[in-house]
N, C-alpha and C positions, 0 to 999 in steps of 0.2 A: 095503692091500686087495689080496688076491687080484687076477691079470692075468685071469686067464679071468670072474672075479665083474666086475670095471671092464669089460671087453669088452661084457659083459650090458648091465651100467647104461646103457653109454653106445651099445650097439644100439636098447635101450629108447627112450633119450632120441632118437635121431634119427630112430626109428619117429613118436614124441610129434609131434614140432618138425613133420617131415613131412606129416601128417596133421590138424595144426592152423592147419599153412597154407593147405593144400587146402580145411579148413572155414573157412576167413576167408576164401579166395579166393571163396564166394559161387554158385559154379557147381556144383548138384548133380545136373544132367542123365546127370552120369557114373554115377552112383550106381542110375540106372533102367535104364540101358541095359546097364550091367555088373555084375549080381551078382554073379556068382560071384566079382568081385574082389575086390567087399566083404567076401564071405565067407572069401576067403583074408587080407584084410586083417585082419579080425577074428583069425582063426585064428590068424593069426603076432604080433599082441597077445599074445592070451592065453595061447600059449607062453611066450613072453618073460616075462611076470607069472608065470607056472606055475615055473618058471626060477628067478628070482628069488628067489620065495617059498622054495623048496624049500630054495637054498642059503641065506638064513634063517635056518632049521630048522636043516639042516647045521650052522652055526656054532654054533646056541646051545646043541644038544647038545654040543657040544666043548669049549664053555667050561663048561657044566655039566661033564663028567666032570673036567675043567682043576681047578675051582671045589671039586668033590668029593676029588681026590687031597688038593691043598692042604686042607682040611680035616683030613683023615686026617695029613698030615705035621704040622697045627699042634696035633693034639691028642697027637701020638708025643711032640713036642716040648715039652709041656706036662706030659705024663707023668715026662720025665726031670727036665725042671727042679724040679716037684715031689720028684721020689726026691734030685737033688740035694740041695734045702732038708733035706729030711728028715736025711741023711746029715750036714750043718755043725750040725743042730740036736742029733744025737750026740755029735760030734766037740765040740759046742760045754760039753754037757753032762758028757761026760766030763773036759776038760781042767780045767772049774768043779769036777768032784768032785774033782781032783786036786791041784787049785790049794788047794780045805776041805783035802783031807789036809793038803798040805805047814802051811799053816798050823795045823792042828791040831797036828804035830809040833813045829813051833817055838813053839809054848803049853805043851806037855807040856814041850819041853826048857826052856823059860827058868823053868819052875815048879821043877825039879830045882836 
């Protein structure tokens, strides 16, 4: 994993831990008294999720274009092998028609 993607995660994760302490801790007087914290609190959540998501995204077009090239090399690679086959299935043909001749020759000559 990416260090700056792990940094995220685990900003995330002690944003989580933090804030579900705070709500298990039972006291939410703070929460009337200080909105605007909530609101920052919130905010910087859903960056982090914003964040996250995005590089996501990031990655999976990456491995898609990754996914696509390889594609494209296994069908080049599929191409040749084929032209190869094709070429031994000459070479194979030819060597059988020449292999008939010789034998053809030595029929003709043992018939003399």
């Amino acid at each position: 994993m990416k260090p700056l993607r792990l940094t995220i995660f685990l900003l995330l994760l002690l944003y989580h831990a933090i804030f579900v302490g705070i709500a298990l801790n039972g006291d939410w007087t703070w929460i009337t008294t200080n909105t605007q914290t909530v609101v920052w609190i919130t905010s910087i959540g859903f960056l982090l999720f914003i964040t996250v998501f995005l590089m996501g995204l990031s990655d999976r077009r990456t491995y898609q274009k990754k996914i696509a090239k390889l594609e494209v090399e296994k069908d080049q690679i599929k191409a040749k092998v084929y032209d190869m086959q094709r070429r031994n299935e000459e070479i194979d043909d030819s060597i059988k028609s020449f292999e008939d001749s010789l034998e053809k020759k030595d029929k003709d000559q043992n018939k003399s």
